[in-house]
C-alpha positions in Angstrom: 101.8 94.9 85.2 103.9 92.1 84.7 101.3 89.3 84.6 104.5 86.6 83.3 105.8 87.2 87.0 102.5 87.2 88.4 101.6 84.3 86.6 104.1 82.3 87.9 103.8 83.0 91.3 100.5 81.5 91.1 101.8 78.5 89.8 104.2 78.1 92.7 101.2 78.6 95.4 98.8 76.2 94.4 102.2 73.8 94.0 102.3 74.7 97.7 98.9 72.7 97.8 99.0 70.3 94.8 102.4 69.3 96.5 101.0 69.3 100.6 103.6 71.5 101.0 101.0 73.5 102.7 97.4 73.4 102.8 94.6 76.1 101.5 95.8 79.8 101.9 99.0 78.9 104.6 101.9 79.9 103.4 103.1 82.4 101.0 105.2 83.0 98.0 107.0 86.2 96.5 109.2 87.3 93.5 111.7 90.2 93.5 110.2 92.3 91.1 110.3 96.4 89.6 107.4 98.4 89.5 108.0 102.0 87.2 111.6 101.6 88.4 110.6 101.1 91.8 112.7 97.9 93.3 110.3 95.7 95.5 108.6 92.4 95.1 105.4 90.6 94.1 103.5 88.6 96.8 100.5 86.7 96.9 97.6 88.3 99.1 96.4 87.7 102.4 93.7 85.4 103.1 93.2 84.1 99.6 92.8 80.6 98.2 95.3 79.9 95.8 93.2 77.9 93.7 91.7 80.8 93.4 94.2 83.7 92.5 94.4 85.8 89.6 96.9 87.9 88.6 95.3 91.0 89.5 95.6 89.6 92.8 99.1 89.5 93.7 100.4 92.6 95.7 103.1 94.6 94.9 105.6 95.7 97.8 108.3 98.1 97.6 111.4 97.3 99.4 110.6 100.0 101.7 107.4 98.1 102.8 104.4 100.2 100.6 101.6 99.0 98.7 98.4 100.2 97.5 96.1 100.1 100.4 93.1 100.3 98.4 93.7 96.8 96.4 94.0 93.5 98.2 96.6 93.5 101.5 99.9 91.3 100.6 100.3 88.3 102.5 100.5 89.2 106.1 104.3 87.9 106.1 105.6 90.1 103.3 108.0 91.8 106.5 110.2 89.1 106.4 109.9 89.1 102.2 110.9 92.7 102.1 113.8 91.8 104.9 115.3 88.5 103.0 115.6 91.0 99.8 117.0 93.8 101.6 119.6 91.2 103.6 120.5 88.4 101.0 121.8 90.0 98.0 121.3 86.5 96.1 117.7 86.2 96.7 115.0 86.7 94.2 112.5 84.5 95.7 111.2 83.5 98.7 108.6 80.5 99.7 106.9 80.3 103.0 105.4 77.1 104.1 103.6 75.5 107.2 104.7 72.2 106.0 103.5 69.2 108.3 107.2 67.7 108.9 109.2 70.8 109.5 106.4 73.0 111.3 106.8 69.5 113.6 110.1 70.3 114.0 109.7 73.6 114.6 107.1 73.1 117.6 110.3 71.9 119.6 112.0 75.0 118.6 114.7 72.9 117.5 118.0 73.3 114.7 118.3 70.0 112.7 122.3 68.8 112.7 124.0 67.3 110.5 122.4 63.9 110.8 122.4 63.8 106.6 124.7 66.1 104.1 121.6 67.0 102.6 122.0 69.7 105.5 124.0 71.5 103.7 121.6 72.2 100.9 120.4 74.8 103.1 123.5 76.3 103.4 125.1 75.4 106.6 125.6 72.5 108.6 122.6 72.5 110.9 119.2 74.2 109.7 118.2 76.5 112.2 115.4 77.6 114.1 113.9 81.2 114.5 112.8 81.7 117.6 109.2 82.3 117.8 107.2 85.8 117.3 103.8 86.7 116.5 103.4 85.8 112.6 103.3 89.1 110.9 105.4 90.9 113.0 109.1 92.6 112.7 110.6 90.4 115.6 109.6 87.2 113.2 111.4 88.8 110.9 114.4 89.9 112.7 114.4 86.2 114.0 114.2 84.5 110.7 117.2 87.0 109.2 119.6 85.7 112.4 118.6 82.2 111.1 119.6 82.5 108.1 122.7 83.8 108.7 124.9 82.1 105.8 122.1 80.2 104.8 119.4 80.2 102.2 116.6 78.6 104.8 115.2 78.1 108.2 112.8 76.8 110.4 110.4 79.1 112.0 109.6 77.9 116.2 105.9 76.8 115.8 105.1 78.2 112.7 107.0 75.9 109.5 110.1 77.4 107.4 111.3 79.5 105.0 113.6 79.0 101.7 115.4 81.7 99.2 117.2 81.2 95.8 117.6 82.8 92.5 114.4 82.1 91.0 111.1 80.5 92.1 111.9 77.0 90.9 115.1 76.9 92.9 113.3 78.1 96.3 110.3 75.7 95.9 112.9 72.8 95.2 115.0 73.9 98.6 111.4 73.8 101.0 110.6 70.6 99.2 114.2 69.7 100.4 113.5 71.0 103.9 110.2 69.7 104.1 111.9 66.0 103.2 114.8 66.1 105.6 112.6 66.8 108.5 110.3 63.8 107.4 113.8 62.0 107.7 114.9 63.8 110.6 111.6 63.1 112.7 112.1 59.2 111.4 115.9 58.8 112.6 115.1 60.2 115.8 112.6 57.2 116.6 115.3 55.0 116.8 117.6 57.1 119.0 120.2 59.5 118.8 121.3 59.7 115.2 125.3 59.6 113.9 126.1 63.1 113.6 128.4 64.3 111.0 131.5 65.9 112.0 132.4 69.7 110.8 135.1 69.1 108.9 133.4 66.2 107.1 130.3 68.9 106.6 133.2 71.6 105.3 134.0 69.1 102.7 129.9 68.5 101.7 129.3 72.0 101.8 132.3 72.7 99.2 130.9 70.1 97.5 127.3 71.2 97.1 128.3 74.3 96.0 128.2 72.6 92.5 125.4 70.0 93.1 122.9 71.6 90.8 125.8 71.9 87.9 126.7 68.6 88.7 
């Protein structure tokens, strides 16, 4: 058992509270992971309290969706885990969230453009939105995989959003990211239609992101 990687997927869920990213036991977090040369990923339970978790508790899912059925279930979500690692070549952690500002956005089943470059964080120049689908379900995940089409996070219609990256750090940072350009989003749109930037300005941003984190 690899109770380092376990370990730290606890630590990212109850950030998911300690941070209001999302409340209680919403939301879900998960770690590419091996398991006696197995390829899958670790997952935090269904219906669970994060303060509470252990690392006995977090569920391991091949990439061919199996787990042990006699232990805890994995989060009721891990479809769209198991998809994201079998799509996006680059990700090796996902986080899940029902945070207040984008599951906002999401209840209008709407894409956010590129009313901020911070946009392109995600990968794009608009964030979009997954059409909505029973949580738990493969159409969700089919939905969120056409979202993220050349881009490391979404919005999910009436539900929250979803971020990727190369390690657990990365993917929290990028929903905290989401989370705050909603918030902004929500803000600007009070006032009116926002200034939206144009693509080739966003071509230049996203060329430019692409060593943000370096920089």
């Amino acid at each position: 058992m690899d109770v380092k990687s376990r370990e730290e997927i606890i630590k990212f869920a109850q950030k998911l509270n300690s941070t209001n990213l999302s409340p209680l036991r919403s939301g879900n977090i998960s770690l590419k992971a091996q398991n006696n040369n197995e390829e899958g990923f670790l997952i935090t339970p269904s219906g669970k309290k994060y303060d509470s978790l252990k690392a006995d508790d977090i569920v391991f899912v091949t990439l061919d969706g199996r787990y042990d059925e006699k232990g805890l279930q994995p989060s009721s979500e891990w479809r769209f885990h198991k998809d994201i690692y079998l799509k996006k070549a680059n990700a090796k952690a996902v986080v899940h969230a029902h945070s207040p500002h984008a599951t906002a956005v999401s209840a209008h089943n709407k894409d956010i453009p590129a009313f901020h470059y911070m946009i392109a964080l995600a990968g794009g120049d608009n964030i979009k939105c997954a059409k909505y689908a029973t949580f738990g379900t493969q159409e969700l995940s089919d939905n969120i995989i056409e979202a993220l089409q050349n881009r490391k996070a979404c919005l999910m219609s009436n539900h929250g959003q979803v971020a990727y990256g190369d390690n657990l750090n990365s993917a929290f940072e990028l929903a905290e990211e989401v989370e705050n350009i909603c918030h902004q989003y929500i803000n600007a749109i009070k006032l009116g239609e926002p200034k939206i930037l144009s693509s080739s300005e966003m071509d230049v941003i996203l060329e430019k992101v692409k060593n943000y984190k370096k920089g």
